[in-house]
ZAMI-340166 format. One record per residue (C-alpha): residue in three letters; x, y, z. Coordinates in Angstrom, 3 decimals, decimal comma. Each point is the difference from the previous one (the first is absolute). Layout:
// residues N
r r = ALA | X = X | Y = Y | Z = Z
...
This chain:
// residues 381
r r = UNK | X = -2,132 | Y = -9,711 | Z = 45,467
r r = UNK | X = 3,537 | Y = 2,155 | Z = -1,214
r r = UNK | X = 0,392 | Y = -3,043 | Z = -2,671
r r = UNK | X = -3,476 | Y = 0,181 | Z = -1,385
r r = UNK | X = -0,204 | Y = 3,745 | Z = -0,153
r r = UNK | X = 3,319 | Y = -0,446 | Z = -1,973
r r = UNK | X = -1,679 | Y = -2,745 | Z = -2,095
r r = UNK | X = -3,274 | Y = 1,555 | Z = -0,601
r r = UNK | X = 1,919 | Y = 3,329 | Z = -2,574
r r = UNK | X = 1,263 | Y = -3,205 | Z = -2,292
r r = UNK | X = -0,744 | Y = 1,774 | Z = -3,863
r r = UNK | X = -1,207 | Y = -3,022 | Z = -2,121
r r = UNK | X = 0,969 | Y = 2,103 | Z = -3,125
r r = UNK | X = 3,449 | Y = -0,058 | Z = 1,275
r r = UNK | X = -0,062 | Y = -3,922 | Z = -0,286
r r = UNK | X = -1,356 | Y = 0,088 | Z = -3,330
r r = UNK | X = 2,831 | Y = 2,798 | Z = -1,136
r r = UNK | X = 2,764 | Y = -1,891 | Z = 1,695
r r = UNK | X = -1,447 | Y = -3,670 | Z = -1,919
r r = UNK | X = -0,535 | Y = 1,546 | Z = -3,211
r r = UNK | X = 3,663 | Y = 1,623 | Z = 0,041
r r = UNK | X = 1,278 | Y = -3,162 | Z = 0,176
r r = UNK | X = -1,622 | Y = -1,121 | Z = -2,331
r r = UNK | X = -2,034 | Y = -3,028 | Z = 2,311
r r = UNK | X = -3,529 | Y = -1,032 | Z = -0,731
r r = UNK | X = -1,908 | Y = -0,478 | Z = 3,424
r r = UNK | X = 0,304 | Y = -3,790 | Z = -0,656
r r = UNK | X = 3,811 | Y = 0,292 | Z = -0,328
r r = UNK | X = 0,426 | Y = 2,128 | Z = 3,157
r r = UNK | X = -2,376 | Y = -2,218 | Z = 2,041
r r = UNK | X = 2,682 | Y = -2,939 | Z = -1,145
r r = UNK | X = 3,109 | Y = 1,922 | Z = 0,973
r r = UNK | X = -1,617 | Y = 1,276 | Z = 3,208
r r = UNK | X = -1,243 | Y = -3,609 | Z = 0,774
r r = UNK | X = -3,435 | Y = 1,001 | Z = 0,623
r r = UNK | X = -3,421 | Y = -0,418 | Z = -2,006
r r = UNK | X = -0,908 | Y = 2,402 | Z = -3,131
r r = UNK | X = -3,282 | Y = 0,789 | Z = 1,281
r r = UNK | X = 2,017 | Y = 1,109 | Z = 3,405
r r = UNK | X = 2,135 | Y = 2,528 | Z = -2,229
r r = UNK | X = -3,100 | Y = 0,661 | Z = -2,084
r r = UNK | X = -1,827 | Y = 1,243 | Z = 3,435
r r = UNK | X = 3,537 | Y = 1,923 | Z = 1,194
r r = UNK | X = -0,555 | Y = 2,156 | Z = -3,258
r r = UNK | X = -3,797 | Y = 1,120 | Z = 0,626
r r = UNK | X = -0,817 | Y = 2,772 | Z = 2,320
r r = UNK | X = -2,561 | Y = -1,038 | Z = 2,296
r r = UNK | X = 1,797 | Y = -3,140 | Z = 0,600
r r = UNK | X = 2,283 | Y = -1,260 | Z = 2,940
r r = UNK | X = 3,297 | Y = 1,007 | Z = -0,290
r r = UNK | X = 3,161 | Y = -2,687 | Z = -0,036
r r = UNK | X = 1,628 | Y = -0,726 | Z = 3,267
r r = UNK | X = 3,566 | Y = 1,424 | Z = 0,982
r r = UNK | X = 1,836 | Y = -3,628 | Z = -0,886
r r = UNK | X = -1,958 | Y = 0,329 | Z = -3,831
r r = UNK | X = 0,688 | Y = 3,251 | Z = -0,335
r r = UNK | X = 3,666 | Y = -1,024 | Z = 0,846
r r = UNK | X = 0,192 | Y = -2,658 | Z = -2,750
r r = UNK | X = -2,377 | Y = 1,897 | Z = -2,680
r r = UNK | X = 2,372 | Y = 2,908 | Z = 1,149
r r = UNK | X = 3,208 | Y = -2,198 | Z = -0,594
r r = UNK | X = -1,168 | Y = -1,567 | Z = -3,646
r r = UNK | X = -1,107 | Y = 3,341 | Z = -1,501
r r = UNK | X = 2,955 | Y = 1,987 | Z = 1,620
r r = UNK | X = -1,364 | Y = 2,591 | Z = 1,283
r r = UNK | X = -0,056 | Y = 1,276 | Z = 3,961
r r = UNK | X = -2,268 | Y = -1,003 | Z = 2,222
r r = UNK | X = -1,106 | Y = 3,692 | Z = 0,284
r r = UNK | X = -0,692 | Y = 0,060 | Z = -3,713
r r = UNK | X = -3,418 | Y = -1,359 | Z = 0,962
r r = UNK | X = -0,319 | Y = 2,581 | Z = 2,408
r r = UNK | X = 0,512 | Y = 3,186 | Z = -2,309
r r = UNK | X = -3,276 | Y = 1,743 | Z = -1,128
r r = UNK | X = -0,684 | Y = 0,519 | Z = -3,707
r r = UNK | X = 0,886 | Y = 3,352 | Z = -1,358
r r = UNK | X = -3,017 | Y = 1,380 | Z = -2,053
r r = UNK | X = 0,181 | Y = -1,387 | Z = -3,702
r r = UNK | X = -3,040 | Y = 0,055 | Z = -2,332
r r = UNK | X = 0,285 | Y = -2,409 | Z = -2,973
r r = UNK | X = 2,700 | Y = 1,090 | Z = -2,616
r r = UNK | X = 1,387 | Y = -1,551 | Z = -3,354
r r = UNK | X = 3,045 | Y = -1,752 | Z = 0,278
r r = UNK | X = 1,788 | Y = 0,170 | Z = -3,647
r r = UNK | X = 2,172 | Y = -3,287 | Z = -0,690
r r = UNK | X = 2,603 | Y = 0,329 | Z = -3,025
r r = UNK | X = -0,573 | Y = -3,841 | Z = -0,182
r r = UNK | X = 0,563 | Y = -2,974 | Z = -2,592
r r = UNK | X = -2,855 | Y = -2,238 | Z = -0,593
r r = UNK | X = 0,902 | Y = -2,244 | Z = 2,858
r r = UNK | X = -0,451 | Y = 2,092 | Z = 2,696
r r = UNK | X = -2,425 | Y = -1,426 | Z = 2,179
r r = UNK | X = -3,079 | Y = 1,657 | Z = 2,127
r r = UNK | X = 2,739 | Y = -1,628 | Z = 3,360
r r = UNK | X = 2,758 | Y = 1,889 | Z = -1,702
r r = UNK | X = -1,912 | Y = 2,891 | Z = -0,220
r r = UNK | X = -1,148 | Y = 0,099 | Z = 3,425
r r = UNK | X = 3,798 | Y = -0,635 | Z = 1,309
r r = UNK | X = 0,539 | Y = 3,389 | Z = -1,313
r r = UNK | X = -3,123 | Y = 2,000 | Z = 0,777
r r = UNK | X = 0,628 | Y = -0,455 | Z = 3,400
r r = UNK | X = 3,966 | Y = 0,439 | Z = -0,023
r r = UNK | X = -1,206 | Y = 3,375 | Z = -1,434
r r = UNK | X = -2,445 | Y = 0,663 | Z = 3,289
r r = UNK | X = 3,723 | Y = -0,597 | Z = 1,798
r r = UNK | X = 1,784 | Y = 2,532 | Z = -1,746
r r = UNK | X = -2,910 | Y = 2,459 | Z = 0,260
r r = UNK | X = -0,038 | Y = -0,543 | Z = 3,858
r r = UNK | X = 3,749 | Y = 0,219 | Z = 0,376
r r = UNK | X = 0,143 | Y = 2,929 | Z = -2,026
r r = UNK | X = -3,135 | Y = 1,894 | Z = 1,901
r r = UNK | X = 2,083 | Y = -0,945 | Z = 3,319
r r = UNK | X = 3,371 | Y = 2,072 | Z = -1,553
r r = UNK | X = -2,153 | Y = 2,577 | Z = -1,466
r r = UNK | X = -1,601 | Y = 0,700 | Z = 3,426
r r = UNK | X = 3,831 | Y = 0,659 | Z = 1,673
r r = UNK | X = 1,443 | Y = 1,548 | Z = -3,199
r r = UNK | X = -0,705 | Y = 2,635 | Z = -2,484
r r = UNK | X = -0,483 | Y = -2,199 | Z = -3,425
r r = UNK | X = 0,059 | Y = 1,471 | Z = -3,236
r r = UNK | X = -3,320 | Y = 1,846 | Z = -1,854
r r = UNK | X = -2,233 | Y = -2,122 | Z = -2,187
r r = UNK | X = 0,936 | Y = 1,358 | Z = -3,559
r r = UNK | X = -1,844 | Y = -2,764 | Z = -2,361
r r = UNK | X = -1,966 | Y = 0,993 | Z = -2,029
r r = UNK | X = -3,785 | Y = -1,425 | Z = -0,610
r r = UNK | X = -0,805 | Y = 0,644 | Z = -3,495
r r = UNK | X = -3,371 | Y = -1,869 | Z = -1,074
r r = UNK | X = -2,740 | Y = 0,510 | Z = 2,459
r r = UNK | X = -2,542 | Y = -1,938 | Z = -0,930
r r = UNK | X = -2,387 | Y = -1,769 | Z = 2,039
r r = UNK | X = -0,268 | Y = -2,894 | Z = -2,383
r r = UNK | X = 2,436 | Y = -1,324 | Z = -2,537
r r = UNK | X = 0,464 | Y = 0,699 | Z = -3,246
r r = UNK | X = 3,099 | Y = -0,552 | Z = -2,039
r r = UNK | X = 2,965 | Y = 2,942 | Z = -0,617
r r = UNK | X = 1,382 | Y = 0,423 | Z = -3,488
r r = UNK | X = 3,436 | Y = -1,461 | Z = -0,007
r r = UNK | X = 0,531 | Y = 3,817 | Z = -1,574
r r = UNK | X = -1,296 | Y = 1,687 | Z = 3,393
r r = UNK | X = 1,972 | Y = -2,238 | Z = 2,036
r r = UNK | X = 2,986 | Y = 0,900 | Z = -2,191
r r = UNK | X = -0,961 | Y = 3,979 | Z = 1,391
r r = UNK | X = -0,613 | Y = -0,498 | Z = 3,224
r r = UNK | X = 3,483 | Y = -2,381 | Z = 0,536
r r = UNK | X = 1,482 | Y = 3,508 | Z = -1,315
r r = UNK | X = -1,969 | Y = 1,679 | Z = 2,433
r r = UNK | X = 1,285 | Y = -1,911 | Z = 2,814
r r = UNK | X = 3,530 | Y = 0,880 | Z = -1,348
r r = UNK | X = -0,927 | Y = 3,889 | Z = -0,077
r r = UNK | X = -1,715 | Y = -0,020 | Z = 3,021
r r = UNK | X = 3,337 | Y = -1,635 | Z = 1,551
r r = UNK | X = 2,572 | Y = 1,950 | Z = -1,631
r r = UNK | X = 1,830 | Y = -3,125 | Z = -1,967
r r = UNK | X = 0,406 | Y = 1,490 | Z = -3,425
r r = UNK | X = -0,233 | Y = -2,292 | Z = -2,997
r r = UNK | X = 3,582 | Y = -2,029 | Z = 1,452
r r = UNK | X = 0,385 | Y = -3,216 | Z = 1,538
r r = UNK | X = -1,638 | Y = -0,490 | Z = 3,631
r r = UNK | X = 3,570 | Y = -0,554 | Z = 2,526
r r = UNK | X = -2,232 | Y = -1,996 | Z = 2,834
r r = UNK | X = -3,634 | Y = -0,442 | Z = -0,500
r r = UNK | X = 0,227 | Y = -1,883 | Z = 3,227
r r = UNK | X = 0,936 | Y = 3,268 | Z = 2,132
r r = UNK | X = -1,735 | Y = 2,042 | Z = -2,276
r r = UNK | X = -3,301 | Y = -1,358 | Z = 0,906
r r = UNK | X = 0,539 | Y = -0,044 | Z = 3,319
r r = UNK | X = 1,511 | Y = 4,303 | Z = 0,208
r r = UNK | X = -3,862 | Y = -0,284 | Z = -1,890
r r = UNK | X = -1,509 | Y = -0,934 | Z = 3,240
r r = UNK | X = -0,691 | Y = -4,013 | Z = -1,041
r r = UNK | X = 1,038 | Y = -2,478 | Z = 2,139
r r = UNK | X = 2,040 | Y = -3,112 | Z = -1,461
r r = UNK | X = 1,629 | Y = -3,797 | Z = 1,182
r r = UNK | X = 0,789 | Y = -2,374 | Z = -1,206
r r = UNK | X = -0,250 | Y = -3,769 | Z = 0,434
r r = UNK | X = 0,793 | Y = -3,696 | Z = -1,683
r r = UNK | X = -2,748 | Y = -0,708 | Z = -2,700
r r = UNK | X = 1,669 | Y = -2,791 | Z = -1,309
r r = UNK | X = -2,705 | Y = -2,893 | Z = 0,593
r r = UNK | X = -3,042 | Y = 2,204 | Z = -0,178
r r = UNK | X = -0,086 | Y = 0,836 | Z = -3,745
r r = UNK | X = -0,604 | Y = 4,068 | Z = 0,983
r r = UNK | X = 2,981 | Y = 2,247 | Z = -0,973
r r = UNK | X = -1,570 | Y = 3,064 | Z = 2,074
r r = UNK | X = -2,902 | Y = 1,378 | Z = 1,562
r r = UNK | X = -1,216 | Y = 3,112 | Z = 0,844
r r = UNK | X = -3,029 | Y = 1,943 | Z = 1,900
r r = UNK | X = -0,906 | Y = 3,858 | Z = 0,645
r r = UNK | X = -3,536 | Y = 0,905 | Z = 2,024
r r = UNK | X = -1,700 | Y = 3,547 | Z = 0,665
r r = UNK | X = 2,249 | Y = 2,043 | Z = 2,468
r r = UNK | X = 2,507 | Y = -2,707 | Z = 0,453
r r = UNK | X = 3,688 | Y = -0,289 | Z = -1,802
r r = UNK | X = 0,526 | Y = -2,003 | Z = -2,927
r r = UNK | X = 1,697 | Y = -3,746 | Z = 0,686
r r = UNK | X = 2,187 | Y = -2,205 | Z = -2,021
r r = UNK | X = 1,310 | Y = -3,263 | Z = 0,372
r r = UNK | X = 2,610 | Y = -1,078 | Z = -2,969
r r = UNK | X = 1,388 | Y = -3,487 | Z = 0,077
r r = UNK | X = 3,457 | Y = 0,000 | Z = 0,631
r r = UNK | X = 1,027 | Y = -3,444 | Z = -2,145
r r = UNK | X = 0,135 | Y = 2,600 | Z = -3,280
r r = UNK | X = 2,963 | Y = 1,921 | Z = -1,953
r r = UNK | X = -0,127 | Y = 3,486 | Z = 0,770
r r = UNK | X = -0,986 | Y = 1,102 | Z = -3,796
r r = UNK | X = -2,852 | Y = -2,363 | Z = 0,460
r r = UNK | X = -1,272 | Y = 1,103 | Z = 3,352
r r = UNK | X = 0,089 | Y = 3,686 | Z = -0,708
r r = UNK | X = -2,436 | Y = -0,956 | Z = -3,021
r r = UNK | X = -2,024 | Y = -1,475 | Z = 2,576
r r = UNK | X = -0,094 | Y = 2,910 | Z = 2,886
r r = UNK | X = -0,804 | Y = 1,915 | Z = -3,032
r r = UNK | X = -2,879 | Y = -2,485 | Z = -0,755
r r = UNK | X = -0,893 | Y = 0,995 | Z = 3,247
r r = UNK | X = -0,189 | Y = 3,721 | Z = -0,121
r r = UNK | X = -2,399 | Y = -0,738 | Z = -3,148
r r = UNK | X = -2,333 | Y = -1,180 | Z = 2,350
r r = UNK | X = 0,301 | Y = 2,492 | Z = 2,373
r r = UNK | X = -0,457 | Y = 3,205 | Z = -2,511
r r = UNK | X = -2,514 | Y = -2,189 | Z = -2,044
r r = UNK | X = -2,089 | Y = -2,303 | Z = 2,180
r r = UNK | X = 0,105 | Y = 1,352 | Z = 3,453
r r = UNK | X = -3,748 | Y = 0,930 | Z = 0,235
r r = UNK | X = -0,751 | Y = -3,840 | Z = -1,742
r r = UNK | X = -2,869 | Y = -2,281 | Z = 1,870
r r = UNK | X = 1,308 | Y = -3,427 | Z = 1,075
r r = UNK | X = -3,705 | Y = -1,383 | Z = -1,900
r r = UNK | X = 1,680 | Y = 1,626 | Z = -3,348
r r = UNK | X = 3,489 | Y = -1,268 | Z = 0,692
r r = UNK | X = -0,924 | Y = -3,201 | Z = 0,194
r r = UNK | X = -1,829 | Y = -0,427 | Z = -2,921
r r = UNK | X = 2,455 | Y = -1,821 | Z = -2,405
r r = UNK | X = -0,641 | Y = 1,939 | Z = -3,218
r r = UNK | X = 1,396 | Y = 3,489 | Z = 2,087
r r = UNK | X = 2,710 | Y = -1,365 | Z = 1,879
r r = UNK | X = 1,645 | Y = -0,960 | Z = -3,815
r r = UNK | X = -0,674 | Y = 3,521 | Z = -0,902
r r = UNK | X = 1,011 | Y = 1,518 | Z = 3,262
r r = UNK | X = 3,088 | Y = -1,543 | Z = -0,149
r r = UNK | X = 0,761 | Y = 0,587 | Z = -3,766
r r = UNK | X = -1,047 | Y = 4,034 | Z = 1,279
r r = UNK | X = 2,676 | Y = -0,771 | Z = 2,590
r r = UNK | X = 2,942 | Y = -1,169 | Z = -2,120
r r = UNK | X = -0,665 | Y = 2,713 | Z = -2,595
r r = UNK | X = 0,440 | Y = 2,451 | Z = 2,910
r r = UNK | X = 3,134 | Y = -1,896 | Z = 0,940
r r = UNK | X = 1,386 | Y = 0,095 | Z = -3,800
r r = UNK | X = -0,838 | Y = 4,268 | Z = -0,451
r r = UNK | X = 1,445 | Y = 0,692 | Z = 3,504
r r = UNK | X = 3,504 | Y = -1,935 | Z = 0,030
r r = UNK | X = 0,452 | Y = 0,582 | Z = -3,684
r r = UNK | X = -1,597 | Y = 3,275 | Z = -1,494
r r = UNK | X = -1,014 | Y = -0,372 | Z = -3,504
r r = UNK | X = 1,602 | Y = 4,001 | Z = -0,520
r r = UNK | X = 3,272 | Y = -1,029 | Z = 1,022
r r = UNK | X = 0,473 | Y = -3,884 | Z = 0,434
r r = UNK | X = -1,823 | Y = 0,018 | Z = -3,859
r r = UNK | X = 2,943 | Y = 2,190 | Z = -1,410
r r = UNK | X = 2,738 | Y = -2,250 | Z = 1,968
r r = UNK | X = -1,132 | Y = -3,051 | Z = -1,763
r r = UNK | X = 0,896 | Y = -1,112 | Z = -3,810
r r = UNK | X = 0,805 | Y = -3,308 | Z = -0,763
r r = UNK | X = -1,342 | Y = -3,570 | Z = 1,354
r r = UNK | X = 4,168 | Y = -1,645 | Z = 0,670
r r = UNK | X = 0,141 | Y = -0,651 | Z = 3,480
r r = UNK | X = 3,076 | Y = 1,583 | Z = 0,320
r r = UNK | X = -2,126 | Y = 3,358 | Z = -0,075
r r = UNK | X = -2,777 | Y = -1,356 | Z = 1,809
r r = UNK | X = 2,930 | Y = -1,177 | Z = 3,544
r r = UNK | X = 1,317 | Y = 3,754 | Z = -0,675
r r = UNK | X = -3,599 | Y = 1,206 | Z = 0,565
r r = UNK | X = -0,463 | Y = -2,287 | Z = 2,781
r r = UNK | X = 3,215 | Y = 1,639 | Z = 1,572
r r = UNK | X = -1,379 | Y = 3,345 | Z = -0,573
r r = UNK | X = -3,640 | Y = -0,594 | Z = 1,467
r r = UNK | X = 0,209 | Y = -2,715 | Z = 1,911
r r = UNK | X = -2,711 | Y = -2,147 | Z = -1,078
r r = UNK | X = 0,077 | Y = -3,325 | Z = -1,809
r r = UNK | X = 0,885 | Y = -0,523 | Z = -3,711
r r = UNK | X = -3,609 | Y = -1,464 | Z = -0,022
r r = UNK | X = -1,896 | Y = 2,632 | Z = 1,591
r r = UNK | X = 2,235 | Y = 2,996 | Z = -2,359
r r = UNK | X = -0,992 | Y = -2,372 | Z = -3,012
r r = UNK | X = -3,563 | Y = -0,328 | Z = 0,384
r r = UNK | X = -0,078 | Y = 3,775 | Z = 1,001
r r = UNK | X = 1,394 | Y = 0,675 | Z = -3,582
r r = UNK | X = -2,991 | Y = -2,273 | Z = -1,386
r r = UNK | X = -2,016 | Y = 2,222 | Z = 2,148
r r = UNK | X = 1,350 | Y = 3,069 | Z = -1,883
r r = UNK | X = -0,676 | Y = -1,446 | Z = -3,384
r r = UNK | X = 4,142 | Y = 0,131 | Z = -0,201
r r = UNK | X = -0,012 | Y = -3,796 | Z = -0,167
r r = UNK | X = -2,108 | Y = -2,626 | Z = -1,565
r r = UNK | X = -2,003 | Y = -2,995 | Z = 1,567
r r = UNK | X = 2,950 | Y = -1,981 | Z = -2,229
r r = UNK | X = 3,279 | Y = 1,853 | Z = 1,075
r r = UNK | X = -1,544 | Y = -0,889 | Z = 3,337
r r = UNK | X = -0,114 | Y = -3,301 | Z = -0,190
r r = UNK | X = 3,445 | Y = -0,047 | Z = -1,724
r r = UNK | X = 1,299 | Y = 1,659 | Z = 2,937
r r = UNK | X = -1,783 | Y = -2,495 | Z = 2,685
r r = UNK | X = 1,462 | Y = -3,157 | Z = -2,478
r r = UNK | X = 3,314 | Y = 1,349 | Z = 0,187
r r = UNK | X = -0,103 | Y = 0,702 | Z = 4,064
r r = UNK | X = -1,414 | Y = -3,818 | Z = 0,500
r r = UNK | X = 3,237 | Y = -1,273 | Z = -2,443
r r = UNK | X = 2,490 | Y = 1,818 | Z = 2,351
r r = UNK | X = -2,340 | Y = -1,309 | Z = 2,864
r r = UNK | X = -0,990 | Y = 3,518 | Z = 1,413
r r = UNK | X = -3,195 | Y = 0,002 | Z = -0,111
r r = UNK | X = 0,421 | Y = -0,694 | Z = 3,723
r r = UNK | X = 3,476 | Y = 1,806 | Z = 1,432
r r = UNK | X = 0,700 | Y = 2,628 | Z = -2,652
r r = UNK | X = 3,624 | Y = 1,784 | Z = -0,372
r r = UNK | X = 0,676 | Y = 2,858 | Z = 2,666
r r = UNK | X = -2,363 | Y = -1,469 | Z = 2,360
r r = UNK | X = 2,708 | Y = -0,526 | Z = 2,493
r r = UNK | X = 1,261 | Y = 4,006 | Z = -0,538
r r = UNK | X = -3,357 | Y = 1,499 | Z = 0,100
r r = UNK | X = -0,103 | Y = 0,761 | Z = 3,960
r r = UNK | X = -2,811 | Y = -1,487 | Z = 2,130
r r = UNK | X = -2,116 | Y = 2,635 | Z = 1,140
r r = UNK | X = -0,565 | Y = 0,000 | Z = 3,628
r r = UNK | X = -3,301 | Y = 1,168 | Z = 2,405
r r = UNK | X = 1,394 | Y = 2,911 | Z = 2,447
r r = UNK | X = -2,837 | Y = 1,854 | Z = 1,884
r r = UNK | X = -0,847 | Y = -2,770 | Z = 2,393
r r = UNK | X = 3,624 | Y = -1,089 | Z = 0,650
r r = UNK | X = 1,024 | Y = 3,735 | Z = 0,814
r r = UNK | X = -3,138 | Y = 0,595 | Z = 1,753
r r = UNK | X = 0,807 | Y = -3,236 | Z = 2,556
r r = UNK | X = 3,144 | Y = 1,043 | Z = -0,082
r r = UNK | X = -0,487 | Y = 4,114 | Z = 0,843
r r = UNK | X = -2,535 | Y = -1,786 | Z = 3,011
r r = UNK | X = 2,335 | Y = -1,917 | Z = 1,375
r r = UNK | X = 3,395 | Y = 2,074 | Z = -0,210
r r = UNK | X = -1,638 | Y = 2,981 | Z = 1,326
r r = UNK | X = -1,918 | Y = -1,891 | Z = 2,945
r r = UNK | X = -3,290 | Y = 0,692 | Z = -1,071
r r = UNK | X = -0,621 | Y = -3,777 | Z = 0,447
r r = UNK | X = 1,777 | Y = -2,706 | Z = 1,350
r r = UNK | X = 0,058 | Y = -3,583 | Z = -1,986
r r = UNK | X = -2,045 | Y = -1,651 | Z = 2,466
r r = UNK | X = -2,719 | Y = 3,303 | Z = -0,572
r r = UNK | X = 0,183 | Y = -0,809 | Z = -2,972
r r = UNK | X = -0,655 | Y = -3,944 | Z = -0,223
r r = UNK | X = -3,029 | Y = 0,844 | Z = 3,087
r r = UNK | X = -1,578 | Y = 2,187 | Z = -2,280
r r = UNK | X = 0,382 | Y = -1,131 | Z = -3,317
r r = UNK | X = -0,821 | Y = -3,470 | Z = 1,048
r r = UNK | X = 1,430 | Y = -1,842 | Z = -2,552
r r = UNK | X = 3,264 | Y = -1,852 | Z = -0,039
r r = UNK | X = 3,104 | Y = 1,773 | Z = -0,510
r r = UNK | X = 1,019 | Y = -2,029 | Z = -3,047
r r = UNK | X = -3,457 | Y = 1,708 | Z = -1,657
r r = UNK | X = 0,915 | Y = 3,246 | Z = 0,827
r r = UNK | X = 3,618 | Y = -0,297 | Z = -1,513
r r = UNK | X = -1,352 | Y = -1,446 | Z = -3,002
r r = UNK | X = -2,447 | Y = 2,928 | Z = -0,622
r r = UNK | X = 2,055 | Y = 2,607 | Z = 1,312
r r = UNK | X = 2,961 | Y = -1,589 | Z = -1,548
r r = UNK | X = 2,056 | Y = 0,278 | Z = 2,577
r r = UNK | X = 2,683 | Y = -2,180 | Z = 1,013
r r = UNK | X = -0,215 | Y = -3,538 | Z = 1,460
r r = UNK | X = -0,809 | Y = 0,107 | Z = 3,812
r r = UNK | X = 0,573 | Y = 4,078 | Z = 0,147
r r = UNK | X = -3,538 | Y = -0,094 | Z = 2,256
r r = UNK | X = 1,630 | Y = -2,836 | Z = 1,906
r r = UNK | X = -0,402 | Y = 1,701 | Z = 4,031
r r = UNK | X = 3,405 | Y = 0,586 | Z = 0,949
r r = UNK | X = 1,751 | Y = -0,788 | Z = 3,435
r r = UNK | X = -3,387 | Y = 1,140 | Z = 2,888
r r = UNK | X = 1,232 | Y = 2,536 | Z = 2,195
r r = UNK | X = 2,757 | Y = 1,312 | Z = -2,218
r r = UNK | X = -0,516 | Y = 3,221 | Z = -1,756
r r = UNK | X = 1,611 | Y = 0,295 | Z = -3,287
r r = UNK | X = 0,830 | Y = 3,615 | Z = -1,764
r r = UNK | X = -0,205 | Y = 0,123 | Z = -3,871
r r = UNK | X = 1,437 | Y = 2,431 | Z = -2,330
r r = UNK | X = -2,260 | Y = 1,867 | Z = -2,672
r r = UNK | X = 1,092 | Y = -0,629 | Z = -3,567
């Protein structure tokens, strides 16, 4: 009777979350599991029976997840956009691989938030409207200075757009995008916290373009409909909207445009220096500001393709990565000051502690349970 009670509180939408984070059809999953498709199909409707202990064991084993996992009741989430920065390729799988890594972070960061004091939301929504319709590439040029007013930044370079996001009250982690053709993602519902997931296979001048990408979404798009986001025609113009946002914020036209004066890429790697962003991304920003032509641009793309850096450009190596923090000194802050124990933390959580250190970026096997029995002192950093 214990073991059925136990069995009966198995979440089918767990099954479905775990599957589709891995990136398994139910046909694949069925294979790996060694078990029919229409029995994993039945697993992942309510209403339905619910898997014994030895296939939740092996569904538990091939997805990676806990055995509890199954166990853990949803936490209240209405339908939201997720915004891909994604090539062409990207796929509706790749898609859903990181949708649902982003319902991860969210519930590891609502666990820390709970124990901890986490900073204010201070993002900015700046179109309202309750359908779409596009923004002049001139208005997002003002509100991108808006942002920058609103945060006290000046008209300088941006040190750590990582950090600063997250002082902002955002939530970001990172992951390897490598074989899903996304290079970041990004989501932000009604009285919830803004969440980012960057792709951690990029140079650093690249991925700040992209978190910046991001934050387009977030000041622009935040009140979109999924029915509008998905309609092919506005997704190209949402994410044009999102890149222009990207361009005026890193590189304001009032003082990036006065920094910039000739087209030899010997200026364009000292700008790079300077504001950290690719010698792409500053050139097309001076097409943007009339300061270039559609031809010196494509001189300047021919010329990075001959040197073959088009791909890895020059200072990409010296430009630091920029690194996620809340999360890892929020774990860390719970477990140094006993607020949790790792084990607390795994039972709750309920995912494995190779997830959490990924999205917390934290170090391999920190949430590892130490020695039972022995109590271990910490000191505060």
């Amino acid at each position: 009777m214990e073991a059925n009670n136990r069995f009966s509180k198995f979440i089918p939408e767990r099954l479905v979350e775990a599957r589709e984070a891995r990136g398994l059809t139910a046909a694949e999953l069925a294979k790996d599991v060694g078990i029919s498709q229409q029995a994993i199909s039945k697993f992942e409707k309510r209403d339905s029976s619910s898997p014994s202990f030895e296939t939740i064991e092996k569904i538990s084993s091939v997805l990676n997840v806990p055995v509890h996992f199954f166990y853990k009741d949803i936490i209240p989430f209405e339908e939201s956009v997720v915004f891909y920065r994604s090539k062409s390729a990207a796929t509706v799988k790749s898609k859903k691989i990181h949708a649902n890594k982003l319902k991860w972070i969210r519930e590891v960061s609502l666990y820390a938030d709970a124990l901890l004091v986490f900073p204010k939301i201070n993002v900015p929504r700046f179109v309202t409207r309750e359908s779409f319709i596009p923004t002049d590439f001139e208005e997002i040029e003002e509100m991108a200075n808006k942002v920058r007013e609103q945060w006290g930044l000046g008209r300088g370079p941006i040190s750590n757009i990582v950090l600063l996001l997250e002082k902002m009250g955002a939530v970001v982690a990172r992951s390897p995008f490598s074989t899903h053709s996304i290079d970041a993602c990004s989501m932000w519902k009604p009285l919830d916290r803004p969440y980012i997931l960057l792709s951690n296979d990029k140079t650093a001048s690249r991925s700040r373009f992209d978190i910046a990408h991001e934050l387009g979404h977030l000041v622009l798009h935040s009140y979109l409909k999924v029915s509008e986001f998905n309609n092919k025609e506005n997704y190209k113009r949402i994410e044009k909207e999102a890149n222009r946002f990207a361009s005026a914020f890193l590189l304001p036209s009032t003082s990036f445009g006065r920094e910039i004066f000739t087209s030899s890429l010997d200026h364009l790697i000292s700008l790079k220096e300077r504001w950290k962003v690719s010698i792409n991304a500053i050139a097309y920003r001076a097409v943007q500001l009339e300061i270039f032509n559609e031809y010196q641009y494509i001189y300047i793309k021919n010329n990075l393709a001959k040197k073959d850096w088009l791909i890895k450009e020059p200072l990409d190596e010296k430009i630091p990565f920029e690194e996620p923090l809340l999360l890892k000194q929020a774990f860390e802050a719970i477990i140094n000051n006993n607020i949790k124990t790792r084990q607390d933390v795994l039972n709750e959580i309920r995912l494995h502690h190779e997830e959490i250190e990924a999205i917390a970026n934290l170090e391999n096997n920190y949430l590892v349970p130490k020695e039972p029995g022995k109590v271990f002192t910490f000191k505060i950093k």
